[in-house]
N, C-alpha and C positions, 0 to 999 in steps of 0.2 A: 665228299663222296669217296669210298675206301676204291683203293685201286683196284683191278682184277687181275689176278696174277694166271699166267700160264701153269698146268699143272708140272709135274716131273715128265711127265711120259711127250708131254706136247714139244717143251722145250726141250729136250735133246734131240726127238724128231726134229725138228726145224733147224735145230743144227746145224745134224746131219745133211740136211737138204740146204738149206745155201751155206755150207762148206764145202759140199759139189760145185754149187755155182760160181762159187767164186774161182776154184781152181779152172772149171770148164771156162771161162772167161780171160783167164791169165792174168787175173790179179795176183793168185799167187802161185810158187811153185817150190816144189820139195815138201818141207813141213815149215814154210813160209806162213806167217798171220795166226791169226786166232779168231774165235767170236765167245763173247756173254751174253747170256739170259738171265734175267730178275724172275722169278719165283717167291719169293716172300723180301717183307719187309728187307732183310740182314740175308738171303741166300740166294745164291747163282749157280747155273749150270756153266761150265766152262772146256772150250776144246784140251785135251791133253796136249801135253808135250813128245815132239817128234816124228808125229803123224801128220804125212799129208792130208791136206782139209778135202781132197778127192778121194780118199779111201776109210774115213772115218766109218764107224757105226756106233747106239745109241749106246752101247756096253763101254766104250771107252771115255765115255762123257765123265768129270771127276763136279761133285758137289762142293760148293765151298759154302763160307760165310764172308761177310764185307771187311772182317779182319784175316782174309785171306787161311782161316782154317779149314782146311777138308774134312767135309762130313761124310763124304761115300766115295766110292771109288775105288776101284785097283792100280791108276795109273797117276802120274805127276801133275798136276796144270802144265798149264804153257805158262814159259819163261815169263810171260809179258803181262801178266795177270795182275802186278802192280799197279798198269797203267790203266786197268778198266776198273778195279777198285775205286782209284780216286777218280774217275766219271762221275760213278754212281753216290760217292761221298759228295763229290762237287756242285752234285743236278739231284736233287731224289728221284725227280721225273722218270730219269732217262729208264730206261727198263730193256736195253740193250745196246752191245758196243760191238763193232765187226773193226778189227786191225788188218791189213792188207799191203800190198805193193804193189798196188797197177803203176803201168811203166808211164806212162803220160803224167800222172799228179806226181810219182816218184821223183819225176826227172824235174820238177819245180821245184818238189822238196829238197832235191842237191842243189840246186844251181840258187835256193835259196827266194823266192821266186812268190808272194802269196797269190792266190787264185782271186786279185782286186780287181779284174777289169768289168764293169758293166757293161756285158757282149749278147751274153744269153739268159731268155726270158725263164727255162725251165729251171737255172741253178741259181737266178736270181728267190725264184720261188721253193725251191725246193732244198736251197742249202745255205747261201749267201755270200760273205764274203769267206774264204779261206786262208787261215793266216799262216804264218810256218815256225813252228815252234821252237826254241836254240837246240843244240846238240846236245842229245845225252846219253850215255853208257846204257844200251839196254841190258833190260835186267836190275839195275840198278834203282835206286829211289830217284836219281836224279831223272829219269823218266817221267814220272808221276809230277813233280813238283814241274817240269818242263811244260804240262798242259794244263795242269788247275789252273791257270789267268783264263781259259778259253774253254771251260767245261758250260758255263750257263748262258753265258750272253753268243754261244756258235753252233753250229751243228757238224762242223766235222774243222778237223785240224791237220795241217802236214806235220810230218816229224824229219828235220835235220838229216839230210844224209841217208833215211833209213824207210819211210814210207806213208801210209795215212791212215786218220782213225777217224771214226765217224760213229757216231750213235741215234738213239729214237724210241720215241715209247713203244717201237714193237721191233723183232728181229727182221720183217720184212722192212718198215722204212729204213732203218739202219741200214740195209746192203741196198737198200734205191738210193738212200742218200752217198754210197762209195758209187755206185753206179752213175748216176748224175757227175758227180764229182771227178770221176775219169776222163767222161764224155766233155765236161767243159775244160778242162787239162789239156783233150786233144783238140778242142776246137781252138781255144786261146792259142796254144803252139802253133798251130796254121793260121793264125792272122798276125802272130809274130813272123813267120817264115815270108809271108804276103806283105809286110809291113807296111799292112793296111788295114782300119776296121773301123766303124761308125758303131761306136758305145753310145749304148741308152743315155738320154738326158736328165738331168736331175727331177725334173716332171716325171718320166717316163717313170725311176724307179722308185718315186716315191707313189708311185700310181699302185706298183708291184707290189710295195710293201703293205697297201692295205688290200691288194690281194691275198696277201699269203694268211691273213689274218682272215677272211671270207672263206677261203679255201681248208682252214684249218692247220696250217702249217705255224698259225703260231709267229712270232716275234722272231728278231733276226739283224743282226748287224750283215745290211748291205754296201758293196762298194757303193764308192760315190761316184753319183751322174756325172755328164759332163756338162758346161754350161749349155754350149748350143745343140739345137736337135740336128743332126745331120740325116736321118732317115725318113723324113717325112714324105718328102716325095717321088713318085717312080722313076727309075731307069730305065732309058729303053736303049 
């Protein structure tokens, strides 16, 4: 069955609209991140470069093709365009890519850190394991080549030093899937700080895993349970 592709007019709106979101959430700030939209087979809509993703509108969206040519447009892509190219090269699926800095998964991606622990049930379903990918010069090809191992078997990746990428067959999952992805960042980090936490057991998340697959989310490399269950029974 052929795909359904967003028109032009849809996909820069929605853009628009969670490139607001994400700056009103403080994943990003200044002219921090980017996001892509698939439109055909070979073309995407893509954020300009230098514009905050809170003052954007649909007139500064630049048109490409998957070999990075611009077909419309008055403005630059964003620098980073590289690295959502080869998503889409990587996964044909994927049909959009949201780049960001929220400070919680950030501060994993410095410290080096992957999002492995089986804690929570929403990002075991909704995103998985999150691995953190080497250091590379943005802007650069060494970008791009930094996340092809982790384009089809992941749904979202850290980036060394610099922040996180996540993508989805729609531009709405793609910003649920950074949004998930923050929120379990922050929750890991406070059970670090508590150093204490009762991770799912290898039952549990292989229970999840054929959730996600009922639920529609599809296939997914999850952290690994742990042997024993430690939450089965109440505390009082």
């Amino acid at each position: 069955m052929s795909k359904k592709y967003p028109t032009d007019e849809q996909a820069k709106r929605a853009i628009v609209e969670f490139g607001k979101r994400m700056y009103a959430r403080g994943y990003v700030v200044t002219n921090d991140g980017n996001v892509t939209v698939k439109v055909g087979e070979n073309t995407i809509w893509c954020t300009p470069t230098g514009v905050s993703k809170g003052y954007m509108n649909e007139d500064m969206m630049v048109k490409m093709d998957l070999d990075g040519t611009v077909l419309e447009g008055t403005r630059k892509p964003s620098s980073e365009i590289k690295m959502h190219l080869r998503v889409y090269r990587e996964n044909p699926e994927v049909m959009s890519v949201v780049h960001a800095h929220p400070i919680a998964a950030t501060t994993f991606a410095i410290a080096g850190i992957p999002l492995d622990s089986p804690i929570l049930v929403e990002a075991m379903l909704q995103i998985g394991l999150v691995p953190v990918a080497k250091y590379a010069l943005p802007g650069t090809n060494e970008v791009p080549d930094s996340i092809a191992p982790f384009c089809k078997d992941y749904n979202a990746v850290l980036l060394s030093n610099h922040g996180a990428l996540t993508w989805g067959t729609t531009l709405e999952q793609a910003f649920n899937r950074m949004e998930v992805l923050e929120n379990y960042a922050k929750i890991y980090l406070n059970t670090l700080l508590l150093d204490k936490a009762r991770p799912l057991s290898a039952r549990q998340v292989e229970e999840l895993k054929k959730l996600r697959v009922a639920y529609g989310f599809g296939d997914a490399v999850l952290p690994k349970g742990a042997e024993q269950e430690t939450n089965t029974t109440d505390i009082v």
